[in-house]
C-alpha positions as CSV (number, residue, x, y, z in Angstrom):
1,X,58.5,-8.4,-9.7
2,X,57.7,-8.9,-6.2
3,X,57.6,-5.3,-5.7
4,X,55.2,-5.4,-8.7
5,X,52.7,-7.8,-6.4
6,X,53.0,-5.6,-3.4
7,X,52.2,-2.4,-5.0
8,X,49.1,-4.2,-6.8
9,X,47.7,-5.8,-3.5
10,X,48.1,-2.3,-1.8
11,X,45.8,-1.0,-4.4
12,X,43.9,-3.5,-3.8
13,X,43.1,-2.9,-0.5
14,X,42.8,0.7,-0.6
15,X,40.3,0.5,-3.4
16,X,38.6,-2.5,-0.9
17,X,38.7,-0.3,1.6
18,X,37.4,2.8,-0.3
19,X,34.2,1.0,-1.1
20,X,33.6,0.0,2.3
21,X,33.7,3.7,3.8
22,X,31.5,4.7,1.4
23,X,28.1,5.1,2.4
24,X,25.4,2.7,1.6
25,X,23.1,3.5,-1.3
26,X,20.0,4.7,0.3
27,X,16.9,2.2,0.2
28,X,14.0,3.9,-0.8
29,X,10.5,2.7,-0.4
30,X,8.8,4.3,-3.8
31,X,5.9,3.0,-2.9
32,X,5.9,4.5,0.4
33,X,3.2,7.5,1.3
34,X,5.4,10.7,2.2
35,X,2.8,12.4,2.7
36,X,0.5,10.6,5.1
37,X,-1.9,13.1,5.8
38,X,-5.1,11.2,6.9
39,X,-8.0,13.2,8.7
40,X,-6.7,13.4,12.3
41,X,-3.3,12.8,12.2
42,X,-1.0,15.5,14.3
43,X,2.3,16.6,13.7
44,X,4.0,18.4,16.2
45,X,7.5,20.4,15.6
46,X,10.2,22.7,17.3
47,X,11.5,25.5,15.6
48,X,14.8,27.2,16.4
49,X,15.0,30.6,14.8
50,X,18.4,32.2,14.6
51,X,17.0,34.7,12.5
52,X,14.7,36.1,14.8
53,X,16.1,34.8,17.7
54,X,13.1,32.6,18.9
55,X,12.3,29.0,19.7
56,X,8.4,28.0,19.5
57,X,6.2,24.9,18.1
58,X,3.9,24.4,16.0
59,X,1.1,21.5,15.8
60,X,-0.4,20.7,12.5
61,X,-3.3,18.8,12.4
62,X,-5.6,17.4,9.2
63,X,-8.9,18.5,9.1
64,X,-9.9,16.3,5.8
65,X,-10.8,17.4,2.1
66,X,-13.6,19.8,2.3
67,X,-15.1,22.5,-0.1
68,X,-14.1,26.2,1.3
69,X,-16.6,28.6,0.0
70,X,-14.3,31.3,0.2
71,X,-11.7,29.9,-2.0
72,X,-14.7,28.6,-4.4
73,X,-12.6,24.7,-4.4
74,X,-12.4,21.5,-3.0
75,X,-8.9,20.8,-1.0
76,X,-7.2,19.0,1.7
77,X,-7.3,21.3,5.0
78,X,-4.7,21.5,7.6
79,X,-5.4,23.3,10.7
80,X,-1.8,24.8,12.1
81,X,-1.7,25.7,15.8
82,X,1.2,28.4,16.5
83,X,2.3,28.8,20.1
84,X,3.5,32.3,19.8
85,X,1.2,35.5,21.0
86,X,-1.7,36.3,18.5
87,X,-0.8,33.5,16.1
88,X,-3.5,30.8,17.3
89,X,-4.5,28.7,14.5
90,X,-4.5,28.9,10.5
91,X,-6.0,27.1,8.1
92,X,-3.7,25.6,4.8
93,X,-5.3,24.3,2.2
94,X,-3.6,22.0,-0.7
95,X,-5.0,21.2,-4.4
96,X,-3.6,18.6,-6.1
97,X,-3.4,20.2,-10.1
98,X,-1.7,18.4,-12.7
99,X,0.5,16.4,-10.4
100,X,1.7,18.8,-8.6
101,X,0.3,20.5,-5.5
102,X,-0.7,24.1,-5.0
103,X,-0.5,25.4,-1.4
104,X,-3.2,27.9,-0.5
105,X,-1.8,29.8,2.9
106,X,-2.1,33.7,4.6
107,X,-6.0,32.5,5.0
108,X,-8.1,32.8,8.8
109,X,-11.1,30.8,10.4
110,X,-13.7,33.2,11.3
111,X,-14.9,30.3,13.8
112,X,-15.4,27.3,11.4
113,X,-15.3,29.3,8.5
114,X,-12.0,29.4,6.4
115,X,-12.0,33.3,5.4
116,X,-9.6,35.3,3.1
117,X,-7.8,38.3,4.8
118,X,-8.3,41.5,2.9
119,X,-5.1,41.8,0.7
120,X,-5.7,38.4,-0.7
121,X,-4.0,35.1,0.0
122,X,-1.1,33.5,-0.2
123,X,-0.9,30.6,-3.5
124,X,1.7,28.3,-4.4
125,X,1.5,26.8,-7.5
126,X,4.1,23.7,-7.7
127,X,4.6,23.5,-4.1
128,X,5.5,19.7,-4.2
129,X,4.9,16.7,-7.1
130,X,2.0,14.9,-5.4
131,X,3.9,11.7,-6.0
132,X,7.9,12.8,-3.9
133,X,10.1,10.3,-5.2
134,X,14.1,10.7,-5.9
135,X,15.2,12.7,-8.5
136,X,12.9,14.9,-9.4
137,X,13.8,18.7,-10.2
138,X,11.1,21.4,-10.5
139,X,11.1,24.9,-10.3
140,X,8.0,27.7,-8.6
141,X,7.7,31.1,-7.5
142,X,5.9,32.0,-4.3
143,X,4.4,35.4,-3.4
144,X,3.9,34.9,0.5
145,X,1.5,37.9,0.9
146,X,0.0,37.8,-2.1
147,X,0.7,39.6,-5.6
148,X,0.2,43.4,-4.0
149,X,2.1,46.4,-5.2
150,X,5.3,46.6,-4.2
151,X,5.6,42.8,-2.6
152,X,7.8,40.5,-3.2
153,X,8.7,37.1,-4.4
154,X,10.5,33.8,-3.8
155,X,12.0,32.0,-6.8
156,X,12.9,28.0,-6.0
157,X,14.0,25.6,-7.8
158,X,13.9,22.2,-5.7
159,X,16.1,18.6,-6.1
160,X,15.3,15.3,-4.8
161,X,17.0,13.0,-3.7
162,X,17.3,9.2,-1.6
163,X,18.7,10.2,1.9
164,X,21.6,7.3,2.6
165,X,21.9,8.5,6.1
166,X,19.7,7.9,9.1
167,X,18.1,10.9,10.7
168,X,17.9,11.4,14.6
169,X,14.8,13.8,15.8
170,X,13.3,14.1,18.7
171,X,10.9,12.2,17.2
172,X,12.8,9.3,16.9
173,X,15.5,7.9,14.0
174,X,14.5,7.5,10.5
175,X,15.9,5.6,7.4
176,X,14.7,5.7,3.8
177,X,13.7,9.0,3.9
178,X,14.0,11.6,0.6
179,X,16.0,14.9,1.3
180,X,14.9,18.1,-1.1
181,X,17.3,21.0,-1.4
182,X,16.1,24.0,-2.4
183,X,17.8,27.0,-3.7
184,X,15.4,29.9,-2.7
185,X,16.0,33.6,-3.7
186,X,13.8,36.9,-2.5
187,X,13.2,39.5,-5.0
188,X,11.3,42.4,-5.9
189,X,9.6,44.8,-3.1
190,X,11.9,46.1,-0.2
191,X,14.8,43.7,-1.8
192,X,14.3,45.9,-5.2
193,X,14.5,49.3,-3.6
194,X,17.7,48.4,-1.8
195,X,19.0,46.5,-4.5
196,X,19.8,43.4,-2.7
197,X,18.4,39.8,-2.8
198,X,18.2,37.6,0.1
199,X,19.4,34.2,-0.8
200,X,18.3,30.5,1.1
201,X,19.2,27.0,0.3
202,X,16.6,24.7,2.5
203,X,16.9,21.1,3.0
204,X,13.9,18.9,4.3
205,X,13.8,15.3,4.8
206,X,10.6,13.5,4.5
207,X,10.2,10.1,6.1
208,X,8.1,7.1,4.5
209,X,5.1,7.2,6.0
210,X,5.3,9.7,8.4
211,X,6.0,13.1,6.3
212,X,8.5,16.0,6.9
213,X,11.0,14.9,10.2
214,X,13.6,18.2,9.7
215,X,14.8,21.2,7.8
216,X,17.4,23.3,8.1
217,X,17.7,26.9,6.3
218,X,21.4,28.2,4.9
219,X,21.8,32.1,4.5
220,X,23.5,31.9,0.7
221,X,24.4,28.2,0.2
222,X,25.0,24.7,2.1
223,X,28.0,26.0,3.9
224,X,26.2,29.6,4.9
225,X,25.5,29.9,8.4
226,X,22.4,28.0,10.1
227,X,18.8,30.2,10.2
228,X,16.4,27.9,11.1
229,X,15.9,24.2,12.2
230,X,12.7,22.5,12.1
231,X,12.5,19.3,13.9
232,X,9.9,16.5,14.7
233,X,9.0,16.0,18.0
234,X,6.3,13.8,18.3
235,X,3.2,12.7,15.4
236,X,0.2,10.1,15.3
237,X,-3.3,10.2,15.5
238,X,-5.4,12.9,18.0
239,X,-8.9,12.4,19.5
240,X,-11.9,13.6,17.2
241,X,-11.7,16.7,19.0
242,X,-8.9,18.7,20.6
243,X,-8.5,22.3,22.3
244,X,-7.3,23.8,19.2
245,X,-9.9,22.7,17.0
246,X,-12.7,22.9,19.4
247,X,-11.6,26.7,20.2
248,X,-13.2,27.6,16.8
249,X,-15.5,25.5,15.8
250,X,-13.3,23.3,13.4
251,X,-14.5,19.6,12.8
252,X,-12.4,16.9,10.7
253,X,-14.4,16.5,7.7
254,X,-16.7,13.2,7.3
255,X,-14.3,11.8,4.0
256,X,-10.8,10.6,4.3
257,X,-9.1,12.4,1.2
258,X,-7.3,10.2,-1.3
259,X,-3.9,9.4,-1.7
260,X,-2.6,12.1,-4.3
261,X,-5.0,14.5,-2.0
262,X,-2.4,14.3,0.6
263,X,0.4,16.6,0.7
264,X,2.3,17.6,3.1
265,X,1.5,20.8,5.9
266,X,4.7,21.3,7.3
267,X,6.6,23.1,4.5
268,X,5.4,26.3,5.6
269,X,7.2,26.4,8.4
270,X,10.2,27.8,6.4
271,X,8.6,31.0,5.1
272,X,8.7,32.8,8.4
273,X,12.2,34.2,7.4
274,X,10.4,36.2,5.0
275,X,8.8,38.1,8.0
């Protein structure tokens, strides 16, 4: 009987003990704005490219919800500085349609102008819900350089969910934060002649009230080898004017866009595997 006791206290304690290395249920702020993307915010962020052997960093900055001729519509704008060699700065432009956003990219500034480059642009329709919260699940296809002949596509389907862990950036630590993983797969064009398909999972980890903080890019799954890392380095409010903007022209617009007008800029960063 006394054997009995022991044995049941033991269990005890292990399932005691169990709990307790378990990690906390993650705390998340659902009414928390993740993506903050008010008219002169800045974003800055370091990529490390394993796929194309490359480190560089990229600056977004929001320009404010302005009509763009061009595109004949009425989005949020965000101008994206690229410190590589002929990259300079590109325009993104986000819609919010039917809860979820669309992500207008592959566009140019002819000084302040936002222009479309001849083969056509770049659209995104279900890029993210306008309102990220936990446990959501959608699916989209992407077309990175438009729907040309013999170009291909990116099929996604994305998950949600509350991040329990802090996350160290350069930036600084976060808690609360959503992760998304996303299960990407490029088809069709030169993957269709060679019969092949490239296959990604990302995972990004938005922070209340600051946006995107990191992704990371698997070839295959989770456990494939490393491609990319996207980190935060630093964020927060710029002047009125700065040397990227001023370089063409670009002006934040006089209206601060509403709340399910701001998505976030910083996705793109993971379709330069594509090429």
């Amino acid at each position: 009987m006394r054997d009995r006791f022991a044995a049941a206290g033991l269990a005890a304690l292990m399932t005691i003990a169990a709990a307790c290395s378990r990690p906390a249920s993650a705390k998340i702020d659902l009414h928390a704005n993740f993506f903050p993307l008010k008219t002169n915010m800045v974003w800055t962020y370091r990529i490390d490219s394993k796929s194309q052997h490359t480190s560089y960093v990229i600056t977004d900055r929001v320009v404010g919800a302005q009509y763009v001729p061009a595109l004949k519509l009425t989005g949020l704008v965000v101008a994206e500085f690229y410190d590589l060699d002929r990259a300079g700065l590109r325009p993104i432009v986000y819609v919010d349609d039917s809860g979820y956003l669309t992500r207008l990219s592959g566009l140019d500034y002819d000084k302040h102008r936002i222009t479309t480059p001849a083969w056509g642009k770049s659209e995104e329709d279900n890029f993210l819900p306008a309102h990220l919260t936990p446990n959501q699940a959608w699916n989209n296809e992407l077309f990175p350089y438009g729907k040309l002949p013999g170009g291909f596509e990116i099929v996604q389907s994305h998950k949600s969910f509350g991040e329990p862990a802090a996350i160290a950036v350069p930036a600084g630590h976060f808690t609360g934060c959503i992760r998304i993983e996303t299960r990407a797969r490029y088809q069709g064009g030169a993957y269709a002649e060679s019969k092949q398909q490239l296959k990604l999972t990302y995972v990004d980890w938005y922070a209340p009230n600051v946006g995107l903080i990191k992704t990371i890019a698997y070839q295959g799954g989770p456990d494939g080898p490393e491609m990319e890392r996207v980190e935060l380095m630093r964020f927060g409010v710029a002047p009125k004017s700065d040397q990227f903007t001023e370089a063409q022209g670009i002006r934040p617009a006089s209206s601060q866009p509403r709340a399910s007008e701001a998505p976030s800029a910083r996705k793109s960063l993971k379709r330069a595997i594509a090429g």
